[in-house]
C-alpha positions in Angstrom: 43.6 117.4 -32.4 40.2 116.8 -30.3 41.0 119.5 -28.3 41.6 122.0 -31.4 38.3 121.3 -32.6 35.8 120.4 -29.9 32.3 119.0 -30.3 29.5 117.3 -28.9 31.5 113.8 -30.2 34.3 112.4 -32.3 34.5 109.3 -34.6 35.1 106.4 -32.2 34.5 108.3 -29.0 32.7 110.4 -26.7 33.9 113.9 -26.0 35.2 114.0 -22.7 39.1 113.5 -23.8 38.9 116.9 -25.6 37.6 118.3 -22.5 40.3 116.8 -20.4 43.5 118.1 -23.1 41.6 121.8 -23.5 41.6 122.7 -20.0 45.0 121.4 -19.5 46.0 123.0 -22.2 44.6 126.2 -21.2 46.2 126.1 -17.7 49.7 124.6 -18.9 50.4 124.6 -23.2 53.2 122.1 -23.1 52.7 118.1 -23.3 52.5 118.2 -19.5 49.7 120.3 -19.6 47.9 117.7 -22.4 48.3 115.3 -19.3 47.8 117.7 -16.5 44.0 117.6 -15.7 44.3 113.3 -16.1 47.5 113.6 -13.6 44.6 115.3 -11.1 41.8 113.4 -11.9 43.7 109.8 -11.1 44.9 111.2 -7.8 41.6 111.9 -7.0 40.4 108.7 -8.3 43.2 107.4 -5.5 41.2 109.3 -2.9 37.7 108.2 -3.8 38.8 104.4 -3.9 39.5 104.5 -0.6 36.7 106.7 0.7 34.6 103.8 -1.0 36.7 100.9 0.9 37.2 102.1 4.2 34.2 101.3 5.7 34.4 97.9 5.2 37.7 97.9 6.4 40.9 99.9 7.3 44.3 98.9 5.9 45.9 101.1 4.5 49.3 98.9 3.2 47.2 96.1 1.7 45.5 99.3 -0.1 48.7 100.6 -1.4 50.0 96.9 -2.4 46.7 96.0 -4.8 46.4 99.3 -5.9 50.1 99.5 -7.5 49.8 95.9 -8.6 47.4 96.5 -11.2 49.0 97.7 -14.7 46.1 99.2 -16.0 45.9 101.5 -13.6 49.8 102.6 -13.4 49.0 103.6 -17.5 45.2 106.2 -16.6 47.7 107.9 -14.2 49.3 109.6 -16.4 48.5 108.8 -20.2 45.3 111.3 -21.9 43.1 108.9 -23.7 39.3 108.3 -23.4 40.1 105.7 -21.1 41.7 108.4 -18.7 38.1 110.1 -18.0 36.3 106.5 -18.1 38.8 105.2 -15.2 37.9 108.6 -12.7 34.1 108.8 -13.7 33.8 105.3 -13.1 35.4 105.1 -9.8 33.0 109.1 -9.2 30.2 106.9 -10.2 30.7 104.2 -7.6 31.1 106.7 -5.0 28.2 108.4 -5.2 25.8 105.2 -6.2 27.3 103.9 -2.8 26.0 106.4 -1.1 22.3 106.6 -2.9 21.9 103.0 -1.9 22.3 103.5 1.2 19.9 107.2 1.4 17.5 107.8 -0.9 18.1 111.7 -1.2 17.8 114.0 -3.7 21.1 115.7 -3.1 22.9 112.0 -4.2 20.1 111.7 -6.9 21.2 114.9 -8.4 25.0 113.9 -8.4 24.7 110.6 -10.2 22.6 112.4 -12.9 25.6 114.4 -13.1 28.1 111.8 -12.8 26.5 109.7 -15.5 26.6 112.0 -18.1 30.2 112.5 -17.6 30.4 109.0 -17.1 28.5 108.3 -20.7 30.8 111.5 -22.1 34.1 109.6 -21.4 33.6 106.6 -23.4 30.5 104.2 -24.2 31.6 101.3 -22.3 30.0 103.4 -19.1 26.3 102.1 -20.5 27.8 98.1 -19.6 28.6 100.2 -16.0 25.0 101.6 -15.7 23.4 98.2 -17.1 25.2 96.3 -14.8 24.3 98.4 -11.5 20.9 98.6 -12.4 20.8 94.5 -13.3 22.2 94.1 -9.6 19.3 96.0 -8.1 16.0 95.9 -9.6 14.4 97.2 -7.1 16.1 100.8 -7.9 13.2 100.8 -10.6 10.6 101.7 -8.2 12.5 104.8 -6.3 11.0 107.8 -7.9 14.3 109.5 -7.7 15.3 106.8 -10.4 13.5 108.1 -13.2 14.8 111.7 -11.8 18.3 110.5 -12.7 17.5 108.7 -15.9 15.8 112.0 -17.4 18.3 114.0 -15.9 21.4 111.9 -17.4 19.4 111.4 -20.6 18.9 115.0 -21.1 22.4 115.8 -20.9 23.7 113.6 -23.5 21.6 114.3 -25.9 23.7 116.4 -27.7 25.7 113.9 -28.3 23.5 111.4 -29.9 22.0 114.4 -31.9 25.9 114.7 -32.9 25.4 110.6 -34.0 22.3 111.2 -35.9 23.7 114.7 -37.8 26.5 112.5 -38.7 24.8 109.0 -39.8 26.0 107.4 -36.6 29.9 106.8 -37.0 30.4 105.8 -33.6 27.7 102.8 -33.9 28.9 102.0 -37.4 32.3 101.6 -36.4 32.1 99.6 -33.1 29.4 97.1 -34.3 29.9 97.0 -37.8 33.3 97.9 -39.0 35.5 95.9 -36.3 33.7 93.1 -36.5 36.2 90.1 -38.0 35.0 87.9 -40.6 36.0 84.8 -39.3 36.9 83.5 -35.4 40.0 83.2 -34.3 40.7 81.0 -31.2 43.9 83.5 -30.7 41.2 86.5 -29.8 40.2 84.6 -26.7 43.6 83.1 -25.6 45.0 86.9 -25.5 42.5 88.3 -24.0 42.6 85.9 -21.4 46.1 86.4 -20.9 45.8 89.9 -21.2 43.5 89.8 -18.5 45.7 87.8 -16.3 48.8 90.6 -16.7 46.6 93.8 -16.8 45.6 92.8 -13.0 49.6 91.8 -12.2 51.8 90.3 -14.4 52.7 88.0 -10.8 49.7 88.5 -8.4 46.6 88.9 -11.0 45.6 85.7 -9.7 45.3 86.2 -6.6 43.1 89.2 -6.9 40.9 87.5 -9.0 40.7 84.7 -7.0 39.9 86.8 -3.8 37.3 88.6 -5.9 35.4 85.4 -6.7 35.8 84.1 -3.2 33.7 87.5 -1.6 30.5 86.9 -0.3 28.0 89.6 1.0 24.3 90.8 1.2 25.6 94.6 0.9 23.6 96.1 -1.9 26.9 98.2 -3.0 28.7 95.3 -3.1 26.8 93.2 -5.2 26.2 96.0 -8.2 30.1 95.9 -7.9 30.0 92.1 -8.4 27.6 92.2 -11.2 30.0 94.9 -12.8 33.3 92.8 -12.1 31.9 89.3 -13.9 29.3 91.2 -16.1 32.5 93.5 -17.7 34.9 90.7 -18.3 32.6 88.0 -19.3 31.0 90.3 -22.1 34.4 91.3 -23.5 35.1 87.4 -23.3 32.2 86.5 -25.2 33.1 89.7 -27.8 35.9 88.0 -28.7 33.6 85.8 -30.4 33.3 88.3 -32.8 36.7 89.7 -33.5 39.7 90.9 -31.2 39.4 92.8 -27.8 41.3 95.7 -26.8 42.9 94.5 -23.5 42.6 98.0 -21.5 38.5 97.7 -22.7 37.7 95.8 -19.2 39.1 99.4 -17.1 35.8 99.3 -15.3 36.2 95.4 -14.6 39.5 96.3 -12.9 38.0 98.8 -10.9 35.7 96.2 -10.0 38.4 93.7 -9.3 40.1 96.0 -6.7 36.9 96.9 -4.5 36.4 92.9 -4.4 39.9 91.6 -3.9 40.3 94.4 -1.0 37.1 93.6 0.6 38.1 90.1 0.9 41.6 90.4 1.9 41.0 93.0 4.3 39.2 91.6 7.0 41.7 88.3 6.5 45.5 87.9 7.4 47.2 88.9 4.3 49.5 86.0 3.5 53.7 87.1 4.2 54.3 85.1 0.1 51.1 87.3 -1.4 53.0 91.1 0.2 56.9 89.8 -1.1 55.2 89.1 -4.6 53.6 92.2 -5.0 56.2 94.4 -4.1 58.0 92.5 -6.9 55.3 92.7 -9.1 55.3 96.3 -8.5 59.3 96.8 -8.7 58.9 95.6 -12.7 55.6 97.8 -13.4 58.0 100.7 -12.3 60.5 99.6 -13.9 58.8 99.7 -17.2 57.2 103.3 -16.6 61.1 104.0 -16.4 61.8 102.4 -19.9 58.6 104.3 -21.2 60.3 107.9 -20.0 64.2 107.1 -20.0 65.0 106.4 -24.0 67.5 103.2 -23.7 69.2 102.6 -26.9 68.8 99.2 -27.3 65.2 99.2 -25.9 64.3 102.1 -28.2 64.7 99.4 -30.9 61.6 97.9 -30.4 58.4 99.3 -31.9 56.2 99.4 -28.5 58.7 101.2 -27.0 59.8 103.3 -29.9 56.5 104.5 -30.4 56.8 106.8 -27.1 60.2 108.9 -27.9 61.4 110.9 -30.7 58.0 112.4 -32.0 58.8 115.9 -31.5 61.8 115.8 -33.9 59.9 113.2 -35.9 57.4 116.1 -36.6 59.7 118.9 -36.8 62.1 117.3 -39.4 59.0 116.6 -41.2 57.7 120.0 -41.1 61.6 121.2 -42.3 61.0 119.5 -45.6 56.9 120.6 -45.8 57.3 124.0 -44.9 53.7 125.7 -44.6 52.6 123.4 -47.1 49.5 120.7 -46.3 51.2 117.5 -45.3 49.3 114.2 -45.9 49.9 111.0 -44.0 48.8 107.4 -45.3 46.1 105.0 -43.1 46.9 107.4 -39.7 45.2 109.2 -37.3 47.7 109.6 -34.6 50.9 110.8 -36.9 49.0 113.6 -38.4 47.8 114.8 -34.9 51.2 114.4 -33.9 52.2 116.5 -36.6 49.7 119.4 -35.8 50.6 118.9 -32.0 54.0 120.2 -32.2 54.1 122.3 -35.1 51.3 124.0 -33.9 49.2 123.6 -36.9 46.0 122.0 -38.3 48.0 121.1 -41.9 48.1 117.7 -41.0 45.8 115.4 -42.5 45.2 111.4 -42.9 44.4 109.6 -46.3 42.5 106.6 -45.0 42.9 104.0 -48.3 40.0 101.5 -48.9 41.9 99.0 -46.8 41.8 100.9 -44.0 39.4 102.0 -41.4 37.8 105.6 -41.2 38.3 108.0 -38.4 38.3 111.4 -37.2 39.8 112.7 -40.3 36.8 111.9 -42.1 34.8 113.9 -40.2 37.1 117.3 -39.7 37.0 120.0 -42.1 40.3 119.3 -43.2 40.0 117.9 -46.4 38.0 120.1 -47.7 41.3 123.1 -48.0 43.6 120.5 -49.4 41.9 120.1 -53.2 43.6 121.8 -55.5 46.9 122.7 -53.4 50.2 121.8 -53.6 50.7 119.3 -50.9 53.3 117.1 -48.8 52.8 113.7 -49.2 54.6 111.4 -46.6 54.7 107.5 -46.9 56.5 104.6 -45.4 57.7 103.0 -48.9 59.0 104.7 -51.4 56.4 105.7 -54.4 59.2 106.7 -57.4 57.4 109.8 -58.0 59.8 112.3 -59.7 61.3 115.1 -57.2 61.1 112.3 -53.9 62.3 113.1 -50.7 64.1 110.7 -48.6 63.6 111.9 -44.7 65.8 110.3 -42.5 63.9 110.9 -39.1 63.7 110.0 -35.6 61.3 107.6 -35.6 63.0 106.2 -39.2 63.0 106.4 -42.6 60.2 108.1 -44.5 59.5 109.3 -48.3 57.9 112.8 -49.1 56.5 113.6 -52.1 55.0 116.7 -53.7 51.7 116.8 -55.2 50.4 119.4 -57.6 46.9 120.1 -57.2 46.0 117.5 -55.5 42.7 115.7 -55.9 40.7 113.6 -53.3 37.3 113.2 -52.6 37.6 110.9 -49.1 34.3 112.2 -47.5 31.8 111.2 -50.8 29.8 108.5 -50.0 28.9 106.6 -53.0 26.3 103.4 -51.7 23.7 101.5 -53.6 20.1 102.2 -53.2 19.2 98.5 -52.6 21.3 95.4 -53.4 20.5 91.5 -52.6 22.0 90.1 -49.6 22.9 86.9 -51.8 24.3 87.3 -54.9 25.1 84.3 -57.5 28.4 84.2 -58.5 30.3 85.7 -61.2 27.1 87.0 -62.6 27.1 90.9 -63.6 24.8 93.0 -61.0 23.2 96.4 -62.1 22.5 98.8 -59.8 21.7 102.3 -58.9 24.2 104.2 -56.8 23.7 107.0 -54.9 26.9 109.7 -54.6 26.5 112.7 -52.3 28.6 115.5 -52.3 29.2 116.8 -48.8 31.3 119.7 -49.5 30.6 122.7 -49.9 31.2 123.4 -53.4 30.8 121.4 -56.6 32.6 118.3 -57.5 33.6 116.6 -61.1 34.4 113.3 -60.7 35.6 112.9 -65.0 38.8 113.8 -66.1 38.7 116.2 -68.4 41.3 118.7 -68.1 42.4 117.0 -64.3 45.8 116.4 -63.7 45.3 113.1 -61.8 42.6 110.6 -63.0 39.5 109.7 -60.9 38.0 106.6 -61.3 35.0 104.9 -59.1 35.7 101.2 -58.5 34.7 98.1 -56.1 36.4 95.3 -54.1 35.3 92.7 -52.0 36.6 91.4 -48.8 36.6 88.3 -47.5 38.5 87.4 -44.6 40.9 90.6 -43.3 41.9 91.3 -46.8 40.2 92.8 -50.2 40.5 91.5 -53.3 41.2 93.2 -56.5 40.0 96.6 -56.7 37.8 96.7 -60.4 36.3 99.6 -61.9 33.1 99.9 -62.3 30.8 100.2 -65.4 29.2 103.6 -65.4 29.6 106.8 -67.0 31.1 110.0 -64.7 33.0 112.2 -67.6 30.3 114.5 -67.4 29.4 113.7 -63.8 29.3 117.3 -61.6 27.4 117.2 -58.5 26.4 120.4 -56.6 27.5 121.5 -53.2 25.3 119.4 -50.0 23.2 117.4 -53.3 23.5 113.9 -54.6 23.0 112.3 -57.9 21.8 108.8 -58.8 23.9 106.5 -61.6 23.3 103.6 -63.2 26.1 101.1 -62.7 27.2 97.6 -63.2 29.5 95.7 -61.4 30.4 91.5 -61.0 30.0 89.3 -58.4 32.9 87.1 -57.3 33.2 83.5 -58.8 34.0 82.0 -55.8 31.6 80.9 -52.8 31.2 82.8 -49.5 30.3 85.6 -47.1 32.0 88.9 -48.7 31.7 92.7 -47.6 32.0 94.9 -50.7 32.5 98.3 -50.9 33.2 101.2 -53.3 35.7 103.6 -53.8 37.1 106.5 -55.6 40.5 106.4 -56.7 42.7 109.7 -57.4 45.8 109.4 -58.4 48.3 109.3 -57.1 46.9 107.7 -53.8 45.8 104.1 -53.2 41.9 105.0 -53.2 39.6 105.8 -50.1 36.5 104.0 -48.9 33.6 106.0 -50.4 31.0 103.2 -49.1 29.5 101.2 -46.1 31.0 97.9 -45.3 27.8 95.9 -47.6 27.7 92.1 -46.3 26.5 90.0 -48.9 26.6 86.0 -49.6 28.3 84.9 -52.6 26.3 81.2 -53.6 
């Protein structure tokens, strides 16, 4: 779906992806060709990792062994996510910085300009590579051809942070704010560690980590490349302080780890027990990429592996039932875009519920051609609406349901113009909320004459879930808002009677669906 509607940026990433799956696209419109240009930009990543290690030494086995030993970078080879630009951009990046430290040109000066834009374009965790490089080498700062770069690579992303501003920042909001847990879990640390562990070899991880740590030099290179390797992994460590990592978030850390480990083990006798293990350690990786693209029965069983077969019939048995007709998916992103993928169509859409997280789909123009159509409705449990479809499909069983003039107003944000940050509890709290209409024509939000009922209620969460959902005391039967204008309401609503640190929000509810998240995530204290 990026690539069907490309733009300066995207919910929770840069554009770059899009980029990547539109030219491949172009050149070959099948799923290979949504791969294609990541295939060609990994094999070149193969080729710029060893331009950047040969100097300090040539072996080209001991190249081959680490390289296939780490996971993470058997999955950029070939899967298209954001991570796919990050991992060659990175690796681009590296290349040419080697080379600026070591000649002050303009020609090189130019090309990191470059580089870092596309770096900064892949995905934001290129801004912990740039910090990193530039912590490892203050004395950058005073090469004029510095600041040349800086305003240069500046320059050229600034149409995506003017894409952030034109869209009240959802990138920030998200990242920061939204995944951000409530409360520490010891559990985010002790995976990530593990994760860590496997992601570099599930059997020799430890050795490369320990080789990296055991590399000592005055190269200037070398050390930004250090700084990176413990400055990546030691700020996702301490983010799990704050809620749960993604283990494939340390890609540039694992870049890192492979410059270092080789380095080290290169101009050393490479033990007999070390080459044995990583050939085994390799045997399994390929072994799973087999499971991942052979569908094993038994195998196919499980979820992770599930989740990588049958999604063409999924989508077409889907599409049997839906005909032409809008179909929408609950609390997704990726099975509506698989749905457009292979039917070829942009009539896939995601209902994010107040329990779940926004994305993309909040942003497309997609909701706006759904209000007041007849639409597919497809759901994981059953909803005992009259005229209910049971799909039996490949990737299991599914309900459809058919709604008549459907009625959803997902991209309204309703937020209050000031609330305290402590609130006593179970006291009523007026306020005045704000409600903007994004679309471009009017919006009722009473029920007059409406099919399905609209009403505009709160919840607070406190922990991972929400309580109950109430509705709040205000008056919308004759509430009708213009197209791009908002409206201000008086409203009340109560305070929970228990003690603690809560995030409320606010939400319209349409029937039939479950309600969407009209509202920032609001932290206040509950005494």
């Amino acid at each position: 779906m990026y690539a069907k509607f490309l733009d300066w940026g995207y919910f929770d990433h840069p554009p770059m992806v899009a980029l990547f799956i539109k030219i491949g696209d172009l050149l070959l419109p099948s799923t290979l060709g949504m791969r294609f240009i990541t295939v060609i930009t990994s094999s070149l990543s193969v080729l710029l990792l060893w331009k950047i290690v040969k100097p300090y030494g040539e072996n080209i086995k001991l190249f081959i062994l680490l390289f296939s030993s780490i996971v993470l970078f058997h999955v950029y080879g070939f899967i298209t996510t954001p991570d796919a630009p990050l991992f060659f951009f990175t690796i681009l990046f590296f290349y040419i910085y080697q080379r600026y430290v070591a000649a002050d040109e303009l020609k090189w000066a130019l090309l990191l300009a470059i580089v870092i834009a596309c770096l900064l374009y892949s995905k934001y965790h290129g801004i912990l590579v740039l910090g990193f490089s530039i912590l490892s080498n203050l004395k950058l700062l005073k090469r004029p051809s510095f600041w040349l770069i800086v305003g240069l690579a500046i320059l050229a992303f600034l149409p995506h942070i003017w894409w952030q501003v034109e869209n009240n920042y959802p990138s920030f909001y998200y990242h920061v704010i939204d995944r951000s847990a409530a409360f520490y879990k010891s559990k985010f640390t002790t995976e990530y560690l593990l994760a860590q562990l496997a992601l570099a070899g599930p059997l020799v991880g430890w050795f490369l980590y320990r080789s990296a740590t055991l590399l000592k030099t005055p190269d200037a290179f070398v050390r930004a490349v250090k700084v990176n390797f413990y400055g990546v992994f030691i700020f996702f460590l301490f983010s799990t302080f704050k809620g749960r990592v993604e283990a494939h978030w340390t890609l540039p850390g694992m870049i890192c780890l492979f410059i270092l480990a080789y380095l080290y083990l290169s101009k050393r006798p490479v033990p007999k027990w070390f080459e044995r293990l990583a050939i085994v350690n390799i045997v399994l990786i390929l072994l799973v990429r087999m499971v991942l693209l052979i569908p094993i029965p038994f195998l196919i069983k499980n979820r992770s592996v599930a989740y990588y077969f049958g999604n063409e019939s999924w989508a077409k048995q889907i599409h049997e039932k839906a005909g032409d007709a809008p179909v929408i998916f609950m609390n997704a992103f990726q099975e509506p875009s698989k749905y457009n993928y292979y039917n070829k169509t942009t009539k896939g859409f995601g209902y994010d519920s107040r329990d779940y997280r926004k994305n993309q789909y909040d942003i497309w123009p997609l909701e706006d051609s759904l209000r007041n159509k007849r639409v597919y409705w497809v759901v994981e449990d059953s909803k005992g609406l009259p005229g209910q479809d049971t799909l039996n499909t490949a990737k299991g069983l599914l309900y459809g349901n058919w709604v008549d003039s459907v009625r959803m107003y997902q991209k309204v944000a309703v937020n209050p113009l000031e609330i305290p940050s402590i609130l006593e509890k179970g006291k009523t709290l007026k306020l005045k909320l704000k409600i903007e209409n994004p679309y471009d024509q009017e919006i009722y939000l009473g029920n007059a004459g409406q099919k399905w009922a609209c009403v505009l209620e709160y919840g607070y969460k406190k922990g991972e879930d929400f309580g109950e959902f109430k509705i709040l005391k205000a008056d919308l039967e004759k509430l009708r808002i213009p197209a791009k204008q908002s409206v201000t309401i008086d409203a009340e609503i109560e305070s929970p009677e228990a003690n603690g640190k809560y995030k409320l929000i606010f939400s319209l509810r349409t029937d039939p669906f479950s309600g969407a998240r009209n509202s920032n995530m609001i932290s206040v204290t509950v005494k």
